[in-house]
PDB file as gemmi writes it, atoms N, CA and C in Angstrom:
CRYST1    1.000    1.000    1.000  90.00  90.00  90.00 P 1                      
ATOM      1  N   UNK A   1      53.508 -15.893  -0.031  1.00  0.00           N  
ATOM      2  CA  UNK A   1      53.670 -14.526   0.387  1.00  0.00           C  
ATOM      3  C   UNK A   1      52.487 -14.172   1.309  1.00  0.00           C  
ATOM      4  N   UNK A   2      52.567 -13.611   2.717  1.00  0.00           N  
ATOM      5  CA  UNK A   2      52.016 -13.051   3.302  1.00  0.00           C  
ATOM      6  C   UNK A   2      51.418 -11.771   3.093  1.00  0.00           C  
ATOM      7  N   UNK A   3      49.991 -11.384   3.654  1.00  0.00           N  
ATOM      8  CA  UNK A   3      49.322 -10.538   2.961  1.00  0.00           C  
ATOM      9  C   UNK A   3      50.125  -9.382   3.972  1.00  0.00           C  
ATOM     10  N   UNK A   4      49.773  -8.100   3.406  1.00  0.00           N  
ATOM     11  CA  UNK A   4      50.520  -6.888   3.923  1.00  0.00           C  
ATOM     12  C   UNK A   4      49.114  -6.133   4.068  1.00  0.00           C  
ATOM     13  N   UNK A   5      49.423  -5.516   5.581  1.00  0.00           N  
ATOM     14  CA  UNK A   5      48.833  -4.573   6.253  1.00  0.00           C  
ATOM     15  C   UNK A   5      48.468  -3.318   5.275  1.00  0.00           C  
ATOM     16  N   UNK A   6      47.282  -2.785   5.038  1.00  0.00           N  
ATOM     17  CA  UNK A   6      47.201  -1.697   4.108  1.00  0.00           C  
ATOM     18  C   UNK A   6      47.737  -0.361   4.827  1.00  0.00           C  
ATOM     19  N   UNK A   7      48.712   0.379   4.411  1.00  0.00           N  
ATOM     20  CA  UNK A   7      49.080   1.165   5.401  1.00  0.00           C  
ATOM     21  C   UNK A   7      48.073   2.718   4.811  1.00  0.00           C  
ATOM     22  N   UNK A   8      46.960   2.709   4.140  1.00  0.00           N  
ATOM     23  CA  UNK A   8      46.322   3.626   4.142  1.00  0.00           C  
ATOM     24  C   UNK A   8      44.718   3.642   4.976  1.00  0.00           C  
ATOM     25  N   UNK A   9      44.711   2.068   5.874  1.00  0.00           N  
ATOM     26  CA  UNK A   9      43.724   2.018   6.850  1.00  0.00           C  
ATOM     27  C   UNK A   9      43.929   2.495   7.865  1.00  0.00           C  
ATOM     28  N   UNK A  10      43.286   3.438   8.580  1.00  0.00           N  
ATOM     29  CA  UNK A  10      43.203   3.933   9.739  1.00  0.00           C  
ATOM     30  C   UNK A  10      42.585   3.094  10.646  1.00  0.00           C  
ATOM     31  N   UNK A  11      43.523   3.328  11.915  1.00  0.00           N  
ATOM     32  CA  UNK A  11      42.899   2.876  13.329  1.00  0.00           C  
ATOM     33  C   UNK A  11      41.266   3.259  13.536  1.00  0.00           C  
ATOM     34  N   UNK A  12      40.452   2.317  14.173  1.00  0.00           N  
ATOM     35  CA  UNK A  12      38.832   2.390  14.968  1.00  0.00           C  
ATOM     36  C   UNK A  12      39.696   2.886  16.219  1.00  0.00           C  
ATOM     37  N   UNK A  13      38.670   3.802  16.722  1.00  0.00           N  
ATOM     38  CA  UNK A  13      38.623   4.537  18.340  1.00  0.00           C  
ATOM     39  C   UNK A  13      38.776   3.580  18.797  1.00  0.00           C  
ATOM     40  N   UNK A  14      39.194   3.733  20.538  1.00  0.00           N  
ATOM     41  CA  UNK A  14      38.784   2.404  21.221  1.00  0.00           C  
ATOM     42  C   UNK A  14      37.228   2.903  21.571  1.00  0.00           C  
ATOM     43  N   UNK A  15      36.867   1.443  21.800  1.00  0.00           N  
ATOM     44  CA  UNK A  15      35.331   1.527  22.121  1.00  0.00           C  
ATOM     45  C   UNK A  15      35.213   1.796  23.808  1.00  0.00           C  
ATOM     46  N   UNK A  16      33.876   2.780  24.086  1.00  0.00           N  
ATOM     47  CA  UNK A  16      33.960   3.302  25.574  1.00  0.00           C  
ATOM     48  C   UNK A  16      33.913   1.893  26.343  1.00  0.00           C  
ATOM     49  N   UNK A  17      34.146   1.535  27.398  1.00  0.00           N  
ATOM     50  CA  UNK A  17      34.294   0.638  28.715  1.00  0.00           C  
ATOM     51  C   UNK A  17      32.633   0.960  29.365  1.00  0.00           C  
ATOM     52  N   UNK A  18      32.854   1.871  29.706  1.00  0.00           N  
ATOM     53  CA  UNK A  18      31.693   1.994  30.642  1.00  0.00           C  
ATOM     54  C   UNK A  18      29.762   2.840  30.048  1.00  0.00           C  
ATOM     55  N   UNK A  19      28.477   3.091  30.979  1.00  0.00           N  
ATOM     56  CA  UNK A  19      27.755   3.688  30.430  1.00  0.00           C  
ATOM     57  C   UNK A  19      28.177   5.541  30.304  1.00  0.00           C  
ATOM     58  N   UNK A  20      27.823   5.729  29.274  1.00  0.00           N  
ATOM     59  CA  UNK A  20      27.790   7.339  29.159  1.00  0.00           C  
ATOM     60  C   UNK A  20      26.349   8.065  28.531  1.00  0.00           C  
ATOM     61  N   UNK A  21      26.152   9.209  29.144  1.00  0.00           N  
ATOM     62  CA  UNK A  21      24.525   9.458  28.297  1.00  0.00           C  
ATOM     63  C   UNK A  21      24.658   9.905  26.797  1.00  0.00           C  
ATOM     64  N   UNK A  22      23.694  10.005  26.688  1.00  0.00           N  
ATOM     65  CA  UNK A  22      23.774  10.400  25.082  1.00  0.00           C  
ATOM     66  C   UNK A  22      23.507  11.675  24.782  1.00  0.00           C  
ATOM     67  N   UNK A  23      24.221  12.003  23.953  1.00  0.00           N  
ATOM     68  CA  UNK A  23      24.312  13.612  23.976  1.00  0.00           C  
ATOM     69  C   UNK A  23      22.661  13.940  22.946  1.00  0.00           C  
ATOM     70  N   UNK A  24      22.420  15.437  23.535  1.00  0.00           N  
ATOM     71  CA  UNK A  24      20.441  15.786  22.804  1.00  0.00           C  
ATOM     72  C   UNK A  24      21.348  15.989  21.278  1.00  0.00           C  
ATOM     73  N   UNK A  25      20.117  16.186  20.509  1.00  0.00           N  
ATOM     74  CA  UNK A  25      20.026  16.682  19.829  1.00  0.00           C  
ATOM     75  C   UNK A  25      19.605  18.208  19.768  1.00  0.00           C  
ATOM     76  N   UNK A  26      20.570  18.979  18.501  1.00  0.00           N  
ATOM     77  CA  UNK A  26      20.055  20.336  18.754  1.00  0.00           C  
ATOM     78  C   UNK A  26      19.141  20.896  18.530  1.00  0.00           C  
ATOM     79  N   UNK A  27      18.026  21.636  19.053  1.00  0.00           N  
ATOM     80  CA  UNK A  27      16.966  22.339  19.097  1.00  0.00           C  
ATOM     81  C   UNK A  27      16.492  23.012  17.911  1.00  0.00           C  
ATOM     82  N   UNK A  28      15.616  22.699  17.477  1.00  0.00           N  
ATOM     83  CA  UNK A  28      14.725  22.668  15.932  1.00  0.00           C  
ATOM     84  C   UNK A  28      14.696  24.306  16.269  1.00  0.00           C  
ATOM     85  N   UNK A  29      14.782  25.289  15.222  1.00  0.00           N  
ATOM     86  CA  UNK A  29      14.597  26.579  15.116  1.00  0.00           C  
ATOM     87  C   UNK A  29      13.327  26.986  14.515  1.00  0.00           C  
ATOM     88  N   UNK A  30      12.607  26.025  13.844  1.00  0.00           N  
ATOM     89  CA  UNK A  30      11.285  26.222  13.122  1.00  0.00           C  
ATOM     90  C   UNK A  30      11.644  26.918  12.015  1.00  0.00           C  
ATOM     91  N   UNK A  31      12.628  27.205  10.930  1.00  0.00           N  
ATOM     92  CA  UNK A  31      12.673  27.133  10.073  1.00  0.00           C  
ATOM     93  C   UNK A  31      13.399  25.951   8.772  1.00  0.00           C  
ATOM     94  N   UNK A  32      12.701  26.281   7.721  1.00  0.00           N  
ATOM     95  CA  UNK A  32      13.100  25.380   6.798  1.00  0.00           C  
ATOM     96  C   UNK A  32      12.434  23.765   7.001  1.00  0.00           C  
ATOM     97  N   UNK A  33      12.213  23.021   5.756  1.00  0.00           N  
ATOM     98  CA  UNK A  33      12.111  21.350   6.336  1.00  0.00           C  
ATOM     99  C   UNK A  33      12.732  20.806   6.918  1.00  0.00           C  
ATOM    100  N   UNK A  34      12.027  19.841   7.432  1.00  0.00           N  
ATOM    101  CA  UNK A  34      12.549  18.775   8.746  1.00  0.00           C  
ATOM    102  C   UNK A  34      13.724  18.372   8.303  1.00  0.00           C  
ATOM    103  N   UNK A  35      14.890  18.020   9.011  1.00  0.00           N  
ATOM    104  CA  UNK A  35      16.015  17.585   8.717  1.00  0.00           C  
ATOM    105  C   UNK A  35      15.416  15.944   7.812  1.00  0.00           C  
ATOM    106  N   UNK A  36      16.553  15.673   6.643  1.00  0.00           N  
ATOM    107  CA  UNK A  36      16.484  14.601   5.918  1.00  0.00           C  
ATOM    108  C   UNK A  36      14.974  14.312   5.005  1.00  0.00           C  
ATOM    109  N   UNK A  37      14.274  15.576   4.545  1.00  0.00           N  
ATOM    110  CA  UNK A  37      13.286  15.790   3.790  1.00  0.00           C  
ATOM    111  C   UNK A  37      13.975  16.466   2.764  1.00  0.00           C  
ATOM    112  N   UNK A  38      13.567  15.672   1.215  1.00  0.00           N  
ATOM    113  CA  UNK A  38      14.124  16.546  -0.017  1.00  0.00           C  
ATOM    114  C   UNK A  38      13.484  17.766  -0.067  1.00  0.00           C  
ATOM    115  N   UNK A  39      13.825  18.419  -0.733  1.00  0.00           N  
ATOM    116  CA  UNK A  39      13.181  20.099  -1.211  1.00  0.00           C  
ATOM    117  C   UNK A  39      12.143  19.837  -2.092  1.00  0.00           C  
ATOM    118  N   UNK A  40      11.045  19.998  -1.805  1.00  0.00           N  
ATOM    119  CA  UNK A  40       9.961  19.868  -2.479  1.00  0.00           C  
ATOM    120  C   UNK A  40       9.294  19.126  -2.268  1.00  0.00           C  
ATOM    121  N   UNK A  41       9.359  18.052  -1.175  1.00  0.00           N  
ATOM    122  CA  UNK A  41       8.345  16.834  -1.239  1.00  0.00           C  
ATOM    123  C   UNK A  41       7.365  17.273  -0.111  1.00  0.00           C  
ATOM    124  N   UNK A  42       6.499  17.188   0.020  1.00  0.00           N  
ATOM    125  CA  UNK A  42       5.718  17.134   0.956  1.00  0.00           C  
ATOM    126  C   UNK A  42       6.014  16.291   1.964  1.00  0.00           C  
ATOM    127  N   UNK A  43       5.631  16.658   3.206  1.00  0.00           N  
ATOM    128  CA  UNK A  43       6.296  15.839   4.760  1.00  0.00           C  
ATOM    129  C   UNK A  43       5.350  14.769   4.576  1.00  0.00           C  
ATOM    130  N   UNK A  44       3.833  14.776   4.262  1.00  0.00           N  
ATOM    131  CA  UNK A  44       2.786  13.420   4.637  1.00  0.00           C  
ATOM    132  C   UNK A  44       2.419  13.867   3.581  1.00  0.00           C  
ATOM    133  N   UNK A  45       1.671  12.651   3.576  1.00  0.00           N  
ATOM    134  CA  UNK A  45       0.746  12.472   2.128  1.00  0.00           C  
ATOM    135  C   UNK A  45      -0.402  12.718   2.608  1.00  0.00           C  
ATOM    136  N   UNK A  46      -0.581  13.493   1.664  1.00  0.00           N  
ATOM    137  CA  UNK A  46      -2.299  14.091   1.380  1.00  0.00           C  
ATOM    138  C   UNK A  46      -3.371  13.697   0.899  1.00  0.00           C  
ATOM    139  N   UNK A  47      -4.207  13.354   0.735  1.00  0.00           N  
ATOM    140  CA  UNK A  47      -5.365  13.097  -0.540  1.00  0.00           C  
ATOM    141  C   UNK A  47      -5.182  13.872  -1.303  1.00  0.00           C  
ATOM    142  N   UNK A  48      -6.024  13.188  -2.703  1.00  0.00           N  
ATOM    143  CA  UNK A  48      -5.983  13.208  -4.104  1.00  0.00           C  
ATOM    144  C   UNK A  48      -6.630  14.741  -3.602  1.00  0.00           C  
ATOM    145  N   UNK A  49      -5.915  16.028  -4.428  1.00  0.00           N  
ATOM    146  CA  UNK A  49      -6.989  17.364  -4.021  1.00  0.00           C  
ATOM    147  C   UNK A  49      -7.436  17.353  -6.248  1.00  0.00           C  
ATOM    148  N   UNK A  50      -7.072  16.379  -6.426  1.00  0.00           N  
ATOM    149  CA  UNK A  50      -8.220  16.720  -7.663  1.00  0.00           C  
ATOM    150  C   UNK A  50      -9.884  16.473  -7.305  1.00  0.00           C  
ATOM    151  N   UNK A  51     -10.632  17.340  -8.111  1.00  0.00           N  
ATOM    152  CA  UNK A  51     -11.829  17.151  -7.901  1.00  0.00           C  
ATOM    153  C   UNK A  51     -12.662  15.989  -9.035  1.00  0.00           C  
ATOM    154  N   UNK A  52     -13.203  15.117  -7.984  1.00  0.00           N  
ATOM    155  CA  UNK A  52     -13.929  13.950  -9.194  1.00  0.00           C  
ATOM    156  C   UNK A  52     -15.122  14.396  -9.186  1.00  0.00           C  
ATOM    157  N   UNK A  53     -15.695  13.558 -10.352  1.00  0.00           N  
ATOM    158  CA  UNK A  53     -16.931  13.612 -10.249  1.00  0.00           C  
ATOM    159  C   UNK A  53     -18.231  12.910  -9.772  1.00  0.00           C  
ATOM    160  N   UNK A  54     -17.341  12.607  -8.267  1.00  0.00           N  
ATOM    161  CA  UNK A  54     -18.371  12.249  -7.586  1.00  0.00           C  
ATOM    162  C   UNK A  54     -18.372  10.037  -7.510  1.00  0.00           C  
ATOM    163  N   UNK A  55     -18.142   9.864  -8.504  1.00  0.00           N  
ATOM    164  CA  UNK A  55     -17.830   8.137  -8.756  1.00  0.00           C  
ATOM    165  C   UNK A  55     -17.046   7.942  -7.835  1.00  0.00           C  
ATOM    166  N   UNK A  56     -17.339   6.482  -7.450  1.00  0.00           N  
ATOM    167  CA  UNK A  56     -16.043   5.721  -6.212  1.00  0.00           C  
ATOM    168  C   UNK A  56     -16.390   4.551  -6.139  1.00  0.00           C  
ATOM    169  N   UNK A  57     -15.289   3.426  -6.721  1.00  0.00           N  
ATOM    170  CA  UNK A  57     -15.412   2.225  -6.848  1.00  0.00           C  
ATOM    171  C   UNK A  57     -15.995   1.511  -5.360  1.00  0.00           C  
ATOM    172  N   UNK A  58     -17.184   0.858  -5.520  1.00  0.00           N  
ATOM    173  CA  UNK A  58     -17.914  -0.454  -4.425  1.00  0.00           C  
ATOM    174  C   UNK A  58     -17.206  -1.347  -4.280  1.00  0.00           C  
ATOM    175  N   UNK A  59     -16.853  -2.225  -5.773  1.00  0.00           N  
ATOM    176  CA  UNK A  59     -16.661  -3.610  -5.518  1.00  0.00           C  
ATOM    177  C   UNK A  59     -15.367  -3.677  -6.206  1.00  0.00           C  
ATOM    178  N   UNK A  60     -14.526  -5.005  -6.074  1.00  0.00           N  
ATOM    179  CA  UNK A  60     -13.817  -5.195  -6.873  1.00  0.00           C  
ATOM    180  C   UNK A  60     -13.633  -6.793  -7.272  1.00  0.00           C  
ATOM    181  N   UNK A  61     -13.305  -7.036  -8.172  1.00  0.00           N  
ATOM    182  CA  UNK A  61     -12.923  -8.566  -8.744  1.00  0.00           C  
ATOM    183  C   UNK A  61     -11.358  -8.312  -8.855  1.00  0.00           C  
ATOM    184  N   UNK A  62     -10.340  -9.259  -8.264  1.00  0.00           N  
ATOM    185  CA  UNK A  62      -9.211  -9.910  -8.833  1.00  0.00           C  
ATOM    186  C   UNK A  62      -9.311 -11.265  -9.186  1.00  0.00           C  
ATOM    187  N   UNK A  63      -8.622 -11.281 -10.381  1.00  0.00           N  
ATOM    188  CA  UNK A  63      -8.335 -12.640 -11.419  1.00  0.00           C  
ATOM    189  C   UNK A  63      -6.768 -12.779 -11.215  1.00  0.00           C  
ATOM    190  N   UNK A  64      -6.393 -13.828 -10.832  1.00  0.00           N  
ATOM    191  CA  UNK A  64      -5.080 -14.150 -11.136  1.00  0.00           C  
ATOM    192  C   UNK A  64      -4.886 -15.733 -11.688  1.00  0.00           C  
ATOM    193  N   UNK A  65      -4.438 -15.785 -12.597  1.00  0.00           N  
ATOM    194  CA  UNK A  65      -4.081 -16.761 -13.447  1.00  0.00           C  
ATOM    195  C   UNK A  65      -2.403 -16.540 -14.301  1.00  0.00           C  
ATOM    196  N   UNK A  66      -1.852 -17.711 -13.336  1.00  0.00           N  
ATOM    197  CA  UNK A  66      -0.198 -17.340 -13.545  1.00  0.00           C  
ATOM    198  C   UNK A  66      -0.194 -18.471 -14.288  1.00  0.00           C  
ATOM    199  N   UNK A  67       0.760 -18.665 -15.460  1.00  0.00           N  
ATOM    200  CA  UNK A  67       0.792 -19.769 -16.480  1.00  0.00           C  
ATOM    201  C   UNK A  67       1.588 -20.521 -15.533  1.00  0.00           C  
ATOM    202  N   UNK A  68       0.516 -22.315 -15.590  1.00  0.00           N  
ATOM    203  CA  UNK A  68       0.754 -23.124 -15.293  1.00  0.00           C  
ATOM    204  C   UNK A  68      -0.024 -23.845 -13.800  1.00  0.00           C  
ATOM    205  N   UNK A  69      -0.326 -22.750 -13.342  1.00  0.00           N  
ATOM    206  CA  UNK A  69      -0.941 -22.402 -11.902  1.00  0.00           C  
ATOM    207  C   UNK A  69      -2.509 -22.471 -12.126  1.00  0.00           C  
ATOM    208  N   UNK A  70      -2.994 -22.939 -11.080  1.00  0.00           N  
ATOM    209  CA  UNK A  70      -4.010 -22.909 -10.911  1.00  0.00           C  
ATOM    210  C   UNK A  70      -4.905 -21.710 -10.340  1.00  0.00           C  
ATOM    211  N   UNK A  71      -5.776 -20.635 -11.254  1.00  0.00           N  
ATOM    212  CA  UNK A  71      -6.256 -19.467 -11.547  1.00  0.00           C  
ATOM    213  C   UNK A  71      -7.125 -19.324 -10.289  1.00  0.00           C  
ATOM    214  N   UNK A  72      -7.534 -18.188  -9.777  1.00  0.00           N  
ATOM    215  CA  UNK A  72      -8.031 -17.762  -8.800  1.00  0.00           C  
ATOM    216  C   UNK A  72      -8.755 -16.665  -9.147  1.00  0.00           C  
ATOM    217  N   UNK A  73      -9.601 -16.493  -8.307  1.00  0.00           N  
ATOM    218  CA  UNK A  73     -10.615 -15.290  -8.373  1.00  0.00           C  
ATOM    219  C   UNK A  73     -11.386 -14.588  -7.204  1.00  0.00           C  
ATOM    220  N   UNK A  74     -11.003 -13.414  -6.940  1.00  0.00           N  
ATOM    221  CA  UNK A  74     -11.941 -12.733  -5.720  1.00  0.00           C  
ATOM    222  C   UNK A  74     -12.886 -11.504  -6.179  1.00  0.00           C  
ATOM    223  N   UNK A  75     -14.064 -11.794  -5.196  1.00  0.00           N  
ATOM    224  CA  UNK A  75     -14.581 -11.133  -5.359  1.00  0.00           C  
ATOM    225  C   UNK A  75     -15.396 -10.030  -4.029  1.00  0.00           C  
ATOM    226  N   UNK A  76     -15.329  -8.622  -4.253  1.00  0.00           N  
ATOM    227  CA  UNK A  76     -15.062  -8.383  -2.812  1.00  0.00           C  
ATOM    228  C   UNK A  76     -15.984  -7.113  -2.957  1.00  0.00           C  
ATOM    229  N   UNK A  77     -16.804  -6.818  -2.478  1.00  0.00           N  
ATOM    230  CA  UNK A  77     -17.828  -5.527  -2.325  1.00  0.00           C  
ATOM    231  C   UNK A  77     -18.080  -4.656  -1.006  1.00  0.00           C  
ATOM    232  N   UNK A  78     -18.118  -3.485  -0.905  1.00  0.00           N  
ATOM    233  CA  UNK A  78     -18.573  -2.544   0.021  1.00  0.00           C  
ATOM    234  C   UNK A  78     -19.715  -3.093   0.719  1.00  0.00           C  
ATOM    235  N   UNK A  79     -20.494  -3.396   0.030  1.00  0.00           N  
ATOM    236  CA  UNK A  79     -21.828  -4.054   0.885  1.00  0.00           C  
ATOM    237  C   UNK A  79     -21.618  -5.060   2.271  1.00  0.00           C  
ATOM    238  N   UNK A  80     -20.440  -5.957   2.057  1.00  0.00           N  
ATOM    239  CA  UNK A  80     -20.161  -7.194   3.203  1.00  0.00           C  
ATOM    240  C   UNK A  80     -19.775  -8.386   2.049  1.00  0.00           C  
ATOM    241  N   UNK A  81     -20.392  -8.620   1.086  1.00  0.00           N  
ATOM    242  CA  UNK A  81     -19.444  -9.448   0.416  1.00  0.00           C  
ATOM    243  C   UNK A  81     -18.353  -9.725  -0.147  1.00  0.00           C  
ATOM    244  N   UNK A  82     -17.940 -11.083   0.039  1.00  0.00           N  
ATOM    245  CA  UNK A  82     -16.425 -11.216   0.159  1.00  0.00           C  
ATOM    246  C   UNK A  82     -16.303 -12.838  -0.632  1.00  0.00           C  
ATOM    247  N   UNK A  83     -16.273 -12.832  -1.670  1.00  0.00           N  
ATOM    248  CA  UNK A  83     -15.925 -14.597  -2.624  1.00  0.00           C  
ATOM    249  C   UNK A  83     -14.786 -14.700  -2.823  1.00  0.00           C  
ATOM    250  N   UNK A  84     -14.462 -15.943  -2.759  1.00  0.00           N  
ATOM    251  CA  UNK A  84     -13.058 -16.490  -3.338  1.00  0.00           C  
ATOM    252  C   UNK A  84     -13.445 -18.291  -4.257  1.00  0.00           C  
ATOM    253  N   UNK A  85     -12.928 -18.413  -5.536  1.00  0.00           N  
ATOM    254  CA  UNK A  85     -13.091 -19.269  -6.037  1.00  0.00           C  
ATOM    255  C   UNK A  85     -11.890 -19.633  -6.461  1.00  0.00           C  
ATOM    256  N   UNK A  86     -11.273 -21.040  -6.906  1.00  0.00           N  
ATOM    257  CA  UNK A  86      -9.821 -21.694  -7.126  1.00  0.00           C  
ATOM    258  C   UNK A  86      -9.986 -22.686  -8.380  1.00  0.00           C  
ATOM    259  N   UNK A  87      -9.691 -22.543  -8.843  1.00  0.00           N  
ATOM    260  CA  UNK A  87     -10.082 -23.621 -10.346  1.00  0.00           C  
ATOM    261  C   UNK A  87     -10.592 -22.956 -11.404  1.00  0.00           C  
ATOM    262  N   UNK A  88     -10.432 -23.452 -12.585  1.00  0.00           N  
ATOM    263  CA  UNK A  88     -10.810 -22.431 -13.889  1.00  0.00           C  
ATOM    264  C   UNK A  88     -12.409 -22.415 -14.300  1.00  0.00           C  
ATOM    265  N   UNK A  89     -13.111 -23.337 -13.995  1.00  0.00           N  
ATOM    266  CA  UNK A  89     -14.398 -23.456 -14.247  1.00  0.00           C  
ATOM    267  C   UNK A  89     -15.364 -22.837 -12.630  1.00  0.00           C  
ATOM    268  N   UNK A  90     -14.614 -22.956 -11.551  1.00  0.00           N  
ATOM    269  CA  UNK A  90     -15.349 -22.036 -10.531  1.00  0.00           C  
ATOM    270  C   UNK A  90     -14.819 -20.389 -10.454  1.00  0.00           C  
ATOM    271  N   UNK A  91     -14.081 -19.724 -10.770  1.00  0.00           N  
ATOM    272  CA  UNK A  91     -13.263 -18.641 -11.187  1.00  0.00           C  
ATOM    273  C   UNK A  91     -14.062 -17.976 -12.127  1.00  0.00           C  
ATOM    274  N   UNK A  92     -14.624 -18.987 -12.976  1.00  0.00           N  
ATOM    275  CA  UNK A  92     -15.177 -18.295 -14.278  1.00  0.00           C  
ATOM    276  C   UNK A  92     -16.745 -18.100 -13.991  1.00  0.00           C  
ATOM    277  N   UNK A  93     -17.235 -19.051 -12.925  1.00  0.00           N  
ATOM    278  CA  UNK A  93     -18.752 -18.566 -12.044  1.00  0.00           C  
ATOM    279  C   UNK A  93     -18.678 -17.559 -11.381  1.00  0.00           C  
ATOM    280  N   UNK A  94     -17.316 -17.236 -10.903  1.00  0.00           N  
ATOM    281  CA  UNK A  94     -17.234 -16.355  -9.871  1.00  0.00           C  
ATOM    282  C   UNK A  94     -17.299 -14.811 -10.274  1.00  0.00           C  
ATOM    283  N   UNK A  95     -16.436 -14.903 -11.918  1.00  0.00           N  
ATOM    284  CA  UNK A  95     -16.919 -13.717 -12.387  1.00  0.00           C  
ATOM    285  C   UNK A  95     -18.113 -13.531 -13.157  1.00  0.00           C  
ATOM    286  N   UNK A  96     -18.807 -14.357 -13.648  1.00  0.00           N  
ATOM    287  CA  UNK A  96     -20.431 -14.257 -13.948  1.00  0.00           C  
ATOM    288  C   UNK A  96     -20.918 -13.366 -12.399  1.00  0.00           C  
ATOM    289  N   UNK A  97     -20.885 -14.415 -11.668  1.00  0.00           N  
ATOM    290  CA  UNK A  97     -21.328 -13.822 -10.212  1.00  0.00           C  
ATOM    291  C   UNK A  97     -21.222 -12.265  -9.930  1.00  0.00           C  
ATOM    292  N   UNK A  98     -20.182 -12.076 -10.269  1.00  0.00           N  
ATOM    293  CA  UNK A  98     -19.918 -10.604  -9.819  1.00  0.00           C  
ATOM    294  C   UNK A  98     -20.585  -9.663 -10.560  1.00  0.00           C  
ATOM    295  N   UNK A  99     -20.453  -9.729 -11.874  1.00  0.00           N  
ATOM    296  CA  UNK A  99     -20.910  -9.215 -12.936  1.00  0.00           C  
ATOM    297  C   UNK A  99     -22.637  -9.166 -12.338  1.00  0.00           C  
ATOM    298  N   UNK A 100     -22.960  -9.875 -11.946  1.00  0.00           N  
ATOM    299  CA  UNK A 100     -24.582 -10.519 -11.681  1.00  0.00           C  
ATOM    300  C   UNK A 100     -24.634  -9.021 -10.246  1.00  0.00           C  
ATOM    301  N   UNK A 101     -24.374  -9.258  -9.291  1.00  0.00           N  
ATOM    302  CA  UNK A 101     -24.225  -8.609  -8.456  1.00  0.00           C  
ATOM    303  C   UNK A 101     -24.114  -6.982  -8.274  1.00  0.00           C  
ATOM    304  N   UNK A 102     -23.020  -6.459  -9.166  1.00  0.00           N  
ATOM    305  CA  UNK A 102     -22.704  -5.279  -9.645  1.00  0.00           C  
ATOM    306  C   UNK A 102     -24.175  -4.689  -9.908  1.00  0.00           C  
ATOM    307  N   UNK A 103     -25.026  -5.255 -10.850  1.00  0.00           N  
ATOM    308  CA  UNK A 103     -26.382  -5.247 -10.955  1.00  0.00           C  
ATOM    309  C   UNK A 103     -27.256  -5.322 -10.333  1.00  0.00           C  
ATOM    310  N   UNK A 104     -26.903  -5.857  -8.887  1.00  0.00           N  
ATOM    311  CA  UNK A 104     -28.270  -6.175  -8.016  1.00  0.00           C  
ATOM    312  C   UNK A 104     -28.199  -5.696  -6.749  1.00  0.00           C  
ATOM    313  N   UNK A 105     -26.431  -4.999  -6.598  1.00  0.00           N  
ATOM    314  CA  UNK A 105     -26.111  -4.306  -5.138  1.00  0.00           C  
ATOM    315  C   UNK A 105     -26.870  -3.739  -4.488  1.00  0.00           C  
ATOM    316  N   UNK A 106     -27.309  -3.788  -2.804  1.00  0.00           N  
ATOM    317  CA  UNK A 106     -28.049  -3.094  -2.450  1.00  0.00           C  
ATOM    318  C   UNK A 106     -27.067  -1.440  -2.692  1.00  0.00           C  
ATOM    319  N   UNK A 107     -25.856  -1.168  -2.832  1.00  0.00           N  
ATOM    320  CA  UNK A 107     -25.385  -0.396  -2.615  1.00  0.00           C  
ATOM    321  C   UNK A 107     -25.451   0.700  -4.265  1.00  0.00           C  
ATOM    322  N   UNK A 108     -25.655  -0.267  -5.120  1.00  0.00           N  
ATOM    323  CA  UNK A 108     -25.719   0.287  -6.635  1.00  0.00           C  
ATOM    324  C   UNK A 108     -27.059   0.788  -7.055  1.00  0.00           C  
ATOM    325  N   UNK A 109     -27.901   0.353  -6.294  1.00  0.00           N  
ATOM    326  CA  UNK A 109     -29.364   0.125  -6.808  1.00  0.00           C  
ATOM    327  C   UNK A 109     -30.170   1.587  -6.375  1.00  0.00           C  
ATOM    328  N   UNK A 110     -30.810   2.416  -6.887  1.00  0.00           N  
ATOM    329  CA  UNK A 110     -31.320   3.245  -6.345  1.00  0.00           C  
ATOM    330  C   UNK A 110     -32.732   2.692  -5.895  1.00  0.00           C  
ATOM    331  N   UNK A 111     -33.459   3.520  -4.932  1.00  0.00           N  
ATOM    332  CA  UNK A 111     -34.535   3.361  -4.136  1.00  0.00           C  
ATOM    333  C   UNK A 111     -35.564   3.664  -4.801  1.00  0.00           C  
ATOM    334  N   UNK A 112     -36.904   3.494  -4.726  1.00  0.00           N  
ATOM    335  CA  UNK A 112     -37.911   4.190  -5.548  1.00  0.00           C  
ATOM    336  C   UNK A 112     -38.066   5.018  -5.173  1.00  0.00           C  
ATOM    337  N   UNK A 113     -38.934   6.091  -6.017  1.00  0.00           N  
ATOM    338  CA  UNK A 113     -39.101   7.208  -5.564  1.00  0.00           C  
ATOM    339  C   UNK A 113     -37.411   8.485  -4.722  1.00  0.00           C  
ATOM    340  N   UNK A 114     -36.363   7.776  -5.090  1.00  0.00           N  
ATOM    341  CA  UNK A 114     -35.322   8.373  -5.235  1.00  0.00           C  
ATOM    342  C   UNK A 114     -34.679   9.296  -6.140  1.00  0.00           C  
ATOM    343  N   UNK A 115     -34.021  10.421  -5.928  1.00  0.00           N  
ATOM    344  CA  UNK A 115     -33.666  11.147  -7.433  1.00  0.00           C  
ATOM    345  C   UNK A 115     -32.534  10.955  -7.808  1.00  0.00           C  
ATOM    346  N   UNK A 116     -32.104  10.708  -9.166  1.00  0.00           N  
ATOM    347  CA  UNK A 116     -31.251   9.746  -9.532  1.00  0.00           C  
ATOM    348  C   UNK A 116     -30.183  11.528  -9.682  1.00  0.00           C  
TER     349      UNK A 116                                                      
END                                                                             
């Protein structure tokens, strides 16, 4: 048996032959949000407007150790330093290291005669 034409599909336009311009779009009135913005969201993102107290992470360490895989470790600071170690026994220097560092940052360290 031959398949049968669905007779509840409608015909496609024919497609134009030649160039034609493209019609504008209509002219923004300046009210309401931008077309295709939900109600309530903000258009851009803002910064955090909570107030901290002042703290802001320098450095950071990632550990990744996926079972079976061979574990990794970075280590990465505001100051200019930047480590990467690959293996479980250099990974595990790497976070001594950091730990070591955190402690000795020029960026952590206050100055003498500075007020803390």
């Amino acid at each position: 048996m031959s398949p049968r034409p669905n007779p509840l599909l409608k015909c496609l336009p024919s497609t134009p032959t030649g160039p034609h311009l493209a019609k504008l779009a209509p002219a923004d009135t300046g009210g309401g949000a931008a077309k295709g913005v939900a109600e309530g969201v903000p258009p851009a993102v803002h910064p955090d407007q909570q107030a901290g107290d002042g703290r802001f992470a320098i450095a950071w360490l990632t550990i990744s150790a996926p079972r079976g895989a061979v574990p990794t470790a970075t280590s990465v600071c505001a100051c200019g330093r930047n480590r990467f170690a690959a293996g479980h026994r250099k990974a595990l220097a790497l976070i001594e290291d950091h730990t070591c560092h955190r402690d000795h940052c020029p960026l952590r360290t206050h100055q003498e005669g500075a007020a803390v």
